[in-house]
VOPAGU-2260 file (C-alpha; in pm, 1 decimal, decimal comma):
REM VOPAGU-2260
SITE   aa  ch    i         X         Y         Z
SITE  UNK   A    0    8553,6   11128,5    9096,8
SITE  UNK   A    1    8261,5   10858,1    9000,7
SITE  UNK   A    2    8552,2   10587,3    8967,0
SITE  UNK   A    3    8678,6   10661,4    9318,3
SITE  UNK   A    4    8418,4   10418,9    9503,9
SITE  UNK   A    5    8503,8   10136,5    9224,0
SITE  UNK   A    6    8849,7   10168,1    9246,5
SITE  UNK   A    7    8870,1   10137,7    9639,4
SITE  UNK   A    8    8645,6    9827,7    9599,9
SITE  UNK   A    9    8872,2    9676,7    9359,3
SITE  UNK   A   10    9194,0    9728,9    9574,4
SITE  UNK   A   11    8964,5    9625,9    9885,3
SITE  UNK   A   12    8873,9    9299,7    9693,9
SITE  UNK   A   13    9215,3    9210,6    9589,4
SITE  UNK   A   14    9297,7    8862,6    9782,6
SITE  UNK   A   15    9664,7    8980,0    9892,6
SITE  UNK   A   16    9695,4    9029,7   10242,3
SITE  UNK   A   17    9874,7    9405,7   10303,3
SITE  UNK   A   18   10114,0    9468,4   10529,7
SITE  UNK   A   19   10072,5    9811,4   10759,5
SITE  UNK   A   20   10449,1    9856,9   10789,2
SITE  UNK   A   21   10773,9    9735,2   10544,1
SITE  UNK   A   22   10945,5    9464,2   10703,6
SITE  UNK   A   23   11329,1    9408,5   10712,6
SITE  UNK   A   24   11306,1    9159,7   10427,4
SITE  UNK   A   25   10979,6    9036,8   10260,9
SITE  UNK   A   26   10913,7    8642,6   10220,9
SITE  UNK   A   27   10957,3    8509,9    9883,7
SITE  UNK   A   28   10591,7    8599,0    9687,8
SITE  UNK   A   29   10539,9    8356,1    9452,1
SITE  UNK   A   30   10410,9    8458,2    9097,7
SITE  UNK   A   31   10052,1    8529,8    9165,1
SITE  UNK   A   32   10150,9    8693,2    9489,8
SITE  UNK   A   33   10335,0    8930,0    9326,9
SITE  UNK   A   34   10129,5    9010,3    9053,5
SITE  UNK   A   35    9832,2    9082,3    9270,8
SITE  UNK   A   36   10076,6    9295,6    9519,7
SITE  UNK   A   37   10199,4    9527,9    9167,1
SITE  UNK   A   38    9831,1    9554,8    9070,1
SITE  UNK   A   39    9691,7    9693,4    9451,8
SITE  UNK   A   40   10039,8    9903,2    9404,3
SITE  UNK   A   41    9887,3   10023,7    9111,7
SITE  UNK   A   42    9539,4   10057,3    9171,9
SITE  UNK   A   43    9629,7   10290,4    9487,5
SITE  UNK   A   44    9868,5   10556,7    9276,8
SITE  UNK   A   45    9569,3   10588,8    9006,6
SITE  UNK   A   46    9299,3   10627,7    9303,6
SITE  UNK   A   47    9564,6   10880,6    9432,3
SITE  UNK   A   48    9560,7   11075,1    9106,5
SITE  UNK   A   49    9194,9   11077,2    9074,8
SITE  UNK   A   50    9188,5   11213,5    9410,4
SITE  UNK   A   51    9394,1   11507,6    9372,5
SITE  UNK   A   52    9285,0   11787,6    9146,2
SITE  UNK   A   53    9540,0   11834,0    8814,0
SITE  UNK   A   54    9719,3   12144,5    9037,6
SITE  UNK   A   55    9792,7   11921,2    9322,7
SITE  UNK   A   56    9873,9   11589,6    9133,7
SITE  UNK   A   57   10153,7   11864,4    8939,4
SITE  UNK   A   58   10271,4   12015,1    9259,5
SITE  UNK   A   59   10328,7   11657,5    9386,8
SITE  UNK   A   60   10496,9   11516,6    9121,2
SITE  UNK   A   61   10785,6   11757,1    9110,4
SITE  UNK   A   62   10795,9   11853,5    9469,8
SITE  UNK   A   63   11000,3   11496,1    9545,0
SITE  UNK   A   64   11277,0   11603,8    9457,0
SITE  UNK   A   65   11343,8   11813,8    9799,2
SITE  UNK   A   66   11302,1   11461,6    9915,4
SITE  UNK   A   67   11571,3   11362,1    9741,9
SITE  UNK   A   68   11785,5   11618,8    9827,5
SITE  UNK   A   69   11703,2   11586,2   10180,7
SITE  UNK   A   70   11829,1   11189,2   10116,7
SITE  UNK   A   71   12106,6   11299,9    9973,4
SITE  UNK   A   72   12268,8   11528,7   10306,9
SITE  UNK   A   73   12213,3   11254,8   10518,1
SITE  UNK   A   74   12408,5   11008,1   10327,5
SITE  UNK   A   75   12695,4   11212,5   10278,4
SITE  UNK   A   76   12719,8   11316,0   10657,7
SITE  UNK   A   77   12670,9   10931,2   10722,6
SITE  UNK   A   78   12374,5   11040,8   10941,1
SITE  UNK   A   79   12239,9   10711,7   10910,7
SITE  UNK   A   80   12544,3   10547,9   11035,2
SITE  UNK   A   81   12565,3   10747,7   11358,3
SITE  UNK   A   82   12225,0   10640,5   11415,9
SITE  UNK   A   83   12316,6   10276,0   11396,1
SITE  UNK   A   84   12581,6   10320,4   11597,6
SITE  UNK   A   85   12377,9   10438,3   11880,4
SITE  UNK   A   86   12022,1   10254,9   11828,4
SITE  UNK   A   87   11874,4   10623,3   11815,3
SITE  UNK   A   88   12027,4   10967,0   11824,2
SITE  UNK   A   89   11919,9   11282,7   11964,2
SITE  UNK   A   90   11957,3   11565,8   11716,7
SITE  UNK   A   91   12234,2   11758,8   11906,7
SITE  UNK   A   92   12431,6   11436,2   11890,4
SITE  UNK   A   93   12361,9   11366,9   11505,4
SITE  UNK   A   94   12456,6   11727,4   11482,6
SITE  UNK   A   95   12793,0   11733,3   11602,7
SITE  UNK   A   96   12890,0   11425,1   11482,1
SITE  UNK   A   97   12772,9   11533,2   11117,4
SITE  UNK   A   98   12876,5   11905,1   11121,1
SITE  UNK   A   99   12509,5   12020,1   11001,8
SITE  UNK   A  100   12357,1   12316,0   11227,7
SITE  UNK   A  101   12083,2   12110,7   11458,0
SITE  UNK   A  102   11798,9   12323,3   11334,8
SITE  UNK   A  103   11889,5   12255,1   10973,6
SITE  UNK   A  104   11985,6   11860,5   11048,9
SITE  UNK   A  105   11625,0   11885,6   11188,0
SITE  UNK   A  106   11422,5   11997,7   10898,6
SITE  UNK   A  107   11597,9   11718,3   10720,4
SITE  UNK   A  108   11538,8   11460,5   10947,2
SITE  UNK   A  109   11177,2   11525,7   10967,5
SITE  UNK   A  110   11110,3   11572,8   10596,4
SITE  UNK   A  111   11246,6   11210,6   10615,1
SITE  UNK   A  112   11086,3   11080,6   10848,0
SITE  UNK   A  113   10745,3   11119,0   10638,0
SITE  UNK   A  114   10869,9   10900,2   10365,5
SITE  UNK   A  115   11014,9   10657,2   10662,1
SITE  UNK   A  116   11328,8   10684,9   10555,7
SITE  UNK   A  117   11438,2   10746,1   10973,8
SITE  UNK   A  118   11206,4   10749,1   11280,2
SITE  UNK   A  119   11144,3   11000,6   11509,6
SITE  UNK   A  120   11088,0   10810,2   11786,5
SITE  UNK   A  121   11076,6   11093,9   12090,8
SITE  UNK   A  122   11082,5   11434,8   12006,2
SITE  UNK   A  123   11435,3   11544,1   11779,3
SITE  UNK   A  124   11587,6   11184,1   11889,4
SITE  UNK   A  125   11586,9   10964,1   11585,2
SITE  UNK   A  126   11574,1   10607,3   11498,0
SITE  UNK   A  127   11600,5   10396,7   11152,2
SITE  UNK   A  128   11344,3   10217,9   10971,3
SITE  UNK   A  129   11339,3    9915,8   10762,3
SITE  UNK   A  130   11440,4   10090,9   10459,7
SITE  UNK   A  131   11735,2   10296,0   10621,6
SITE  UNK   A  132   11862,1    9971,1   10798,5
SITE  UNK   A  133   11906,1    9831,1   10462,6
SITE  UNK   A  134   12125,3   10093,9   10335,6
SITE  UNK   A  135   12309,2   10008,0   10636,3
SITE  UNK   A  136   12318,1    9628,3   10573,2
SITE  UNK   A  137   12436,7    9697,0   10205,3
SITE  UNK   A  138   12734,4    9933,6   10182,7
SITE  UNK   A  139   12710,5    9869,7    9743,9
SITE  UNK   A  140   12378,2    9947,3    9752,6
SITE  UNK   A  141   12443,1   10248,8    9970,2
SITE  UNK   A  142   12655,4   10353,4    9715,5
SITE  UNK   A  143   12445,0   10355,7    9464,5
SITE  UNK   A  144   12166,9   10554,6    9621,9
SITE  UNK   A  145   12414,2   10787,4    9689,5
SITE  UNK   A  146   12500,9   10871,1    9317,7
SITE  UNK   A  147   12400,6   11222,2    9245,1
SITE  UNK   A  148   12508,0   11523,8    8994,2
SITE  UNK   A  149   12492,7   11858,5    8923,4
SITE  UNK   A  150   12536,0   12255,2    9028,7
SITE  UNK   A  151   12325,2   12472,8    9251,0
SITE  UNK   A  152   11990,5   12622,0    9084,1
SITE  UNK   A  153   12184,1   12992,9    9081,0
SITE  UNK   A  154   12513,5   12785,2    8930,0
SITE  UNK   A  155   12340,4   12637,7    8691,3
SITE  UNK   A  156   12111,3   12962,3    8586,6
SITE  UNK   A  157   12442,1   13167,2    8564,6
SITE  UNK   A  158   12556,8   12968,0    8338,9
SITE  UNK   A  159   12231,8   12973,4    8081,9
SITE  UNK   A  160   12091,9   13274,7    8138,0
SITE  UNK   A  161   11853,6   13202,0    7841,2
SITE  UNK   A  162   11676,6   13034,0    8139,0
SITE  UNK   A  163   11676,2   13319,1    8354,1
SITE  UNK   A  164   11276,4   13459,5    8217,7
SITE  UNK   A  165   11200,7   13078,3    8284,2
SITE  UNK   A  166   11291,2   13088,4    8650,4
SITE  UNK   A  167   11115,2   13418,7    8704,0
SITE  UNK   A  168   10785,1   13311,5    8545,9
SITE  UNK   A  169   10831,9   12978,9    8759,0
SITE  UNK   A  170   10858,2   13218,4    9116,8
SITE  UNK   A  171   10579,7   13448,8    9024,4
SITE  UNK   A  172   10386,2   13104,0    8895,9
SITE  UNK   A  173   10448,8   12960,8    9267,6
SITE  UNK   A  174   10367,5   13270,1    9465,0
SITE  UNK   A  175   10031,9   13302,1    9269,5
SITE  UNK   A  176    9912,2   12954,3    9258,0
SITE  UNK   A  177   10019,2   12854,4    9643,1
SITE  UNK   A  178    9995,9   13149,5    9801,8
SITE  UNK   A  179    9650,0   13244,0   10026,1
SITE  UNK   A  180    9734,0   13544,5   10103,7
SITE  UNK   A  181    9466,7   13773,8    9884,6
SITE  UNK   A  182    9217,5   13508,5    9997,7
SITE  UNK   A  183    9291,6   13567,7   10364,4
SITE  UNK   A  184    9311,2   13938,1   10339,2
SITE  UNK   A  185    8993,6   13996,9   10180,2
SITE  UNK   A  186    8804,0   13805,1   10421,2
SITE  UNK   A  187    8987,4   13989,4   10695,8
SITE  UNK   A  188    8845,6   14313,6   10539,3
SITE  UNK   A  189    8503,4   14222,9   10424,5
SITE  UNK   A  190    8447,5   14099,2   10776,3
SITE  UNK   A  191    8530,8   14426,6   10910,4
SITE  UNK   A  192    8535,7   14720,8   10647,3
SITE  UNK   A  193    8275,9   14560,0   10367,3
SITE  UNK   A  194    8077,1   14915,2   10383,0
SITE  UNK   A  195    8291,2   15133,8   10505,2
SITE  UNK   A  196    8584,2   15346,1   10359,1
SITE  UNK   A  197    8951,8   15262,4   10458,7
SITE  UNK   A  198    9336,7   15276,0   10361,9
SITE  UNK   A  199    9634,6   15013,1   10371,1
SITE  UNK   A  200    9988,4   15071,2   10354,4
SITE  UNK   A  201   10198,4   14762,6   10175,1
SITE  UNK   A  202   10538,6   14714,7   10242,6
SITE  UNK   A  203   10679,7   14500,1   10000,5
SITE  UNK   A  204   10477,1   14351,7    9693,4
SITE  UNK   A  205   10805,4   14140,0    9586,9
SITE  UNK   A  206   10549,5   13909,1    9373,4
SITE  UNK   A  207   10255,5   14108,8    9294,3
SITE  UNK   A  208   10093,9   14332,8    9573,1
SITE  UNK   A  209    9795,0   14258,2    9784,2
SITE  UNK   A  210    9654,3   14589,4    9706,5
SITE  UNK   A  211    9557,0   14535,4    9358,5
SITE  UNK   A  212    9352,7   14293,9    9464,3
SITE  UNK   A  213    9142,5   14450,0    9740,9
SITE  UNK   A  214    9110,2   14772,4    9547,5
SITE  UNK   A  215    8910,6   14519,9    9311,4
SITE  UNK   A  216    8715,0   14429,3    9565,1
SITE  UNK   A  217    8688,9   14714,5    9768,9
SITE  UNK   A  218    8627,2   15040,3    9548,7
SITE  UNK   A  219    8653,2   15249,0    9836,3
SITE  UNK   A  220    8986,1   15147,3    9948,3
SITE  UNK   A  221    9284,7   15356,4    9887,6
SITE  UNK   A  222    9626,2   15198,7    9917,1
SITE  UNK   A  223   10006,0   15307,5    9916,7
SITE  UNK   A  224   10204,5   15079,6    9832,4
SITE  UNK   A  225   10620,0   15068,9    9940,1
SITE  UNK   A  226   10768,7   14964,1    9607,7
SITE  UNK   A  227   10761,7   14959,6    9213,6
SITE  UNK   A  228   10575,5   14794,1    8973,1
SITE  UNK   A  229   10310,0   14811,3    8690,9
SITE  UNK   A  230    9997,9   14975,8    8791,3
SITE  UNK   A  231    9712,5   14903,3    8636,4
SITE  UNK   A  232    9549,0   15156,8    8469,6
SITE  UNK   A  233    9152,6   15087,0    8650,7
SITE  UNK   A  234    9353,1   15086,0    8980,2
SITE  UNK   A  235    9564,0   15421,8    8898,5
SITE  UNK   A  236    9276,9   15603,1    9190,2
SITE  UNK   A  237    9306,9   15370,9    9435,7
SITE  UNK   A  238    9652,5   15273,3    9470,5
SITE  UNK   A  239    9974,7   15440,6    9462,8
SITE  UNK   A  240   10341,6   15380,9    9500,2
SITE  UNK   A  241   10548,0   15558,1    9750,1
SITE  UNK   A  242   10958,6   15517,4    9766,7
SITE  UNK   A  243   11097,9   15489,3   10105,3
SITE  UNK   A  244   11519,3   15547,5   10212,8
SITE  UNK   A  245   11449,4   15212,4   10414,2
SITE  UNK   A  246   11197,0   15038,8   10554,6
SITE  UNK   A  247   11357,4   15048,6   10927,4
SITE  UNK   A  248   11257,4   15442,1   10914,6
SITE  UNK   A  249   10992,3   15536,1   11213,9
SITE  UNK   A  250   10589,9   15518,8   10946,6
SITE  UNK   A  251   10533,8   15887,4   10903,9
SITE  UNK   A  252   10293,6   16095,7   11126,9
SITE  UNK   A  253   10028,5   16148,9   10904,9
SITE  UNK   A  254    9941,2   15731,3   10978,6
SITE  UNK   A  255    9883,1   15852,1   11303,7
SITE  UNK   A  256    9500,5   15898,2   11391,6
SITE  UNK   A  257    9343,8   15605,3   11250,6
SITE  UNK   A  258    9396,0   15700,2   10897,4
SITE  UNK   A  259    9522,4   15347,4   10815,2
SITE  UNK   A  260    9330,1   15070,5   10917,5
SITE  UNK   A  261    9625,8   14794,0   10825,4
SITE  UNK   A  262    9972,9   14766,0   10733,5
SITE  UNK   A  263   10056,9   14465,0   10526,1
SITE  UNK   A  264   10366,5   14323,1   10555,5
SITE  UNK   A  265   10302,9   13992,4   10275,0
SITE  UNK   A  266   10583,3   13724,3   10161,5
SITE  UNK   A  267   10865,3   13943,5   10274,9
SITE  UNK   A  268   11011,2   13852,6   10608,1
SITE  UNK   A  269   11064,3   13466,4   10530,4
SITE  UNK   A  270   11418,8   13531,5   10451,0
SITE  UNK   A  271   11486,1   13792,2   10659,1
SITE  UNK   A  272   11716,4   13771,4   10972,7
SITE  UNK   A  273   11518,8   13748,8   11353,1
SITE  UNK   A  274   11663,4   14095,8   11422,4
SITE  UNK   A  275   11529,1   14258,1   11062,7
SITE  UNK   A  276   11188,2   14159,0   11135,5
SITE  UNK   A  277   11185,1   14265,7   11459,0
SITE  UNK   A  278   11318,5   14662,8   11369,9
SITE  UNK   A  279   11086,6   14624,9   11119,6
SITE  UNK   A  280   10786,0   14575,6   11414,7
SITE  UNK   A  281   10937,7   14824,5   11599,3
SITE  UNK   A  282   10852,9   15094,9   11321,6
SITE  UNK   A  283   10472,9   15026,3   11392,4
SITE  UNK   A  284   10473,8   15075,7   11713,7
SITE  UNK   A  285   10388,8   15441,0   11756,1
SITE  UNK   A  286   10130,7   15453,3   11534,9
SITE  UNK   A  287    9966,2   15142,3   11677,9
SITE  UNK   A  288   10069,7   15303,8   12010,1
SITE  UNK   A  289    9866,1   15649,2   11934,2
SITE  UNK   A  290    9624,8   15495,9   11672,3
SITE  UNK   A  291    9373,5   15209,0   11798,0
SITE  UNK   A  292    9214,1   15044,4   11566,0
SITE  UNK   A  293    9529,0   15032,3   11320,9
SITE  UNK   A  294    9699,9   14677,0   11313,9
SITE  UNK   A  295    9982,3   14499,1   11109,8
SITE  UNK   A  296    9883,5   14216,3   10898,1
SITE  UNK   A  297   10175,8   13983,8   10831,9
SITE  UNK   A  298   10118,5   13712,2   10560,0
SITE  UNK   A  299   10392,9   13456,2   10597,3
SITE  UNK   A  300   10423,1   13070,8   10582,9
SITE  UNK   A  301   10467,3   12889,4   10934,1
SITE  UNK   A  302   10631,9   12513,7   10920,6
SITE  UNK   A  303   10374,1   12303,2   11165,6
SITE  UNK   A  304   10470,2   12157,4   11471,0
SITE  UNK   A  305   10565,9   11792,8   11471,1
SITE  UNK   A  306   10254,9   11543,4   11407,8
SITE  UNK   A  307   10020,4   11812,7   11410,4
SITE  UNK   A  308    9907,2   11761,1   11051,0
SITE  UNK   A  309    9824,5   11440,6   10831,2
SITE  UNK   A  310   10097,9   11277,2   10718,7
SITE  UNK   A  311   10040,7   11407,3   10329,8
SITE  UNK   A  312    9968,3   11770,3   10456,0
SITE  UNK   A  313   10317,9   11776,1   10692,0
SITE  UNK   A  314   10542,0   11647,6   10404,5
SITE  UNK   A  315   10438,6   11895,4   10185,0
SITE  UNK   A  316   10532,3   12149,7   10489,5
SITE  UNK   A  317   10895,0   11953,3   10538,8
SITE  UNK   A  318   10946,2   11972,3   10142,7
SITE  UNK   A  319   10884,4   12361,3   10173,8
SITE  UNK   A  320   11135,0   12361,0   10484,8
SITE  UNK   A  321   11375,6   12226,7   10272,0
SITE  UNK   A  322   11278,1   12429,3    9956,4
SITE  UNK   A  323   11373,0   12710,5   10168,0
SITE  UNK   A  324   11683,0   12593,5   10323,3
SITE  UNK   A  325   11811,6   12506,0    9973,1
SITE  UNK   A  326   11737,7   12730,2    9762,6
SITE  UNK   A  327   11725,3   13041,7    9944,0
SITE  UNK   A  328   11920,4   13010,2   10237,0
SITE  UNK   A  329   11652,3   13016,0   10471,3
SITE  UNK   A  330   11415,9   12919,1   10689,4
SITE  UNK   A  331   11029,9   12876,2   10731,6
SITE  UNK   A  332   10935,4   12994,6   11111,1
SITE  UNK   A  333   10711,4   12751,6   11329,4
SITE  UNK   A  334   10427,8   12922,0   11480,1
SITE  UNK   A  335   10616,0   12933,4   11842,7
SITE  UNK   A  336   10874,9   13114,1   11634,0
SITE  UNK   A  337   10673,6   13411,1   11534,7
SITE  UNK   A  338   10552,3   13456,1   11831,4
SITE  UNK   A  339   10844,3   13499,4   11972,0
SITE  UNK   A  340   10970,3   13783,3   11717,6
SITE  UNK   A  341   10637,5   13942,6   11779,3
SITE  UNK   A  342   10721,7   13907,7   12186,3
SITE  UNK   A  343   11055,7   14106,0   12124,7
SITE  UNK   A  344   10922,8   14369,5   11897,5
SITE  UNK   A  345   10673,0   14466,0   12220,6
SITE  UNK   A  346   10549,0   14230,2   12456,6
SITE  UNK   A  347   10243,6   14471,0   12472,5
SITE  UNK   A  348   10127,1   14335,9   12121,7
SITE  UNK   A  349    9836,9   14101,8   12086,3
SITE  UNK   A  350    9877,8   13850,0   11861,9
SITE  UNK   A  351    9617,9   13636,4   11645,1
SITE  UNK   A  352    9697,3   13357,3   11412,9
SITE  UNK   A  353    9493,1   13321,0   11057,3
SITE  UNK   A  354    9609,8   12989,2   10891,3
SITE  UNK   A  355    9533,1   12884,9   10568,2
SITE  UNK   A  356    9637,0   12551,3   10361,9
SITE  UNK   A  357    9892,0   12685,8   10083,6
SITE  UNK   A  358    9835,8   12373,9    9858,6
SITE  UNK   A  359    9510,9   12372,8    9836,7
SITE  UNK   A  360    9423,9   12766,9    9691,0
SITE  UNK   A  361    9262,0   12721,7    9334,4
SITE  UNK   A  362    9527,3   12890,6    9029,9
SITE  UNK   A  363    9380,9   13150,7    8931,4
SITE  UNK   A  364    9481,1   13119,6    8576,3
């Protein structure tokens, strides 16, 4: 990071006079110009690198090509020409017109929007930029853009399955290195239960289960966790796997009394339906009901609200709204979303929100 300061200095000192915003089309630069503009250009993707740790810089390199993809559905609904058409678009309009579900459409549109490909110039109405009024301007070049190939990521697995212990590593590699889950759980329960005995119940552990790591850190915790795995063998008295018919069944009576302080619910509703999570809440109920000091700890990703992050933090957020639209057929909840499958579930529940930056959780290794 000692080259940071010298590196700003030199781009700072650099006698080319930088725009804040593209403009439709740039004045002829002569030679010098130009050269100057490619070496600030230059200058600020190195000071960019040194900024980021290796994990980030990685993350960011292959995360553009949601981006991409993102570019990709709005040329082929001719998005951007409906746009044009109208100056600016609301998202119901660009909707219908383009046959792509609003809340979807809007995902896209915002994702977009942070590499100003479109505008958003009022809340879901849209305008374009510079750079999308030249795809407009230039059907050829349009066209070219437009080029893509290829199958869907389960297509193309299905067809070399030789890749398939790739892709798994890859998911479990994701979930470990992004995810801050353990981080936020253990400071929930150091906070609260550093000296003093308690149980969890986990109800999931589809990549790795929270348990294993707070019966490290907790040696008087004991644990039961819903599901199958590989239990380590210095965790064999702490935790312990229980099979369930389903998880909509009522949590069995003996939870009642405050013999669990927490059930953890952790990377397991994202793709679910509205209606699954919210029979899954209902199970709770009675034991919260009858039991206190028991609560439900639900680790999940939330998409943020429009301009409510930096513009670097909220593109990462748009990528992973696309990541899951894409890939997985679903979709990452807003915060005014959960709390409205909470509401349903019981509007007696109180609700508190824990957030933590996923990008920025050190690998463990």
């Amino acid at each position: 990071m000692a080259d940071a300061p010298a590196l700003a200095s030199q781009i700072l000192s650099e006698s080319l006079v930088v725009h804040a915003e593209i403009t439709h089309s740039n004045p002829a630069l002569s030679r010098a110009a130009e050269d100057r503009r490619q070496r600030v250009l230059g200058l600020i993707e190195k000071l960019k690198r040194l900024l980021q740790d290796p994990h980030q810089y990685l993350h960011e390199y292959v995360s553009t090509n949601w981006d991409h993809g993102a570019f990709y559905v709005v040329l082929e609904a001719r998005v951007l020409e409906t746009i044009a058409e109208e100056g600016s678009s609301a998202i119901t309009t660009l909707s219908e017109k383009s046959g792509i579900p609003a809340d979807k459409l809007l995902r896209i549109l915002r994702l977009l929007s942070c590499q100003y490909i479109v505008e958003e110039v009022h809340d879901e109405v849209f305008g374009l930029t510079p750079v999308s009024q030249c795809l407009i301007d230039d059907e050829d070049f349009k066209a070219w853009v437009a080029f893509q190939w290829g199958d869907s990521m389960y297509d193309w697995h299905a067809q070399r399955p030789a890749k398939a212990e790739r892709f798994r590593k890859a998911m479990r590699g994701v979930a470990r290195s992004m995810d801050p889950a353990d981080d936020l759980l253990v400071n929930w329960f150091r906070q609260r239960y550093s000296q003093i005995p308690f149980t969890v119940v986990e109800i999931g552990g589809r990549y790795g289960f929270a348990s294993f790591t707070l019966a490290r850190e907790f040696p008087s915790m004991m644990a039961k966790a819903r599901g199958e795995g590989d239990l380590p063998q210095e965790l064999r008295a702490a935790v312990r796997f229980e099979q369930r018919a389903s998880n909509f069944d009522p949590q069995p009576v003996e939870d009642v009394g405050d013999t669990v302080a927490a059930y953890i619910v952790r990377n397991m509703l994202w793709n679910w339906s509205d209606d699954e999570v919210v029979e899954l809440l209902h199970t709770f109920l009675p034991v919260m009901a009858k039991s206190p000091q028991t609560v439900v700890l639900v680790c999940d990703g939330a998409s943020p609200a429009r301009d409510s992050a930096d513009p670097y933090i909220e593109q990462a957020f748009r990528r992973r709204d696309i990541t899951m639209m894409t890939m997985h057929n679903a979709r990452q909840r807003s915060t005014a979303e959960w709390q409205l499958l909470f509401a349903r579930a019981s509007k007696d529940l109180q609700v508190t929100f824990l957030a933590a930056p996923t990008w920025l959780v050190p690998n463990p290794g």
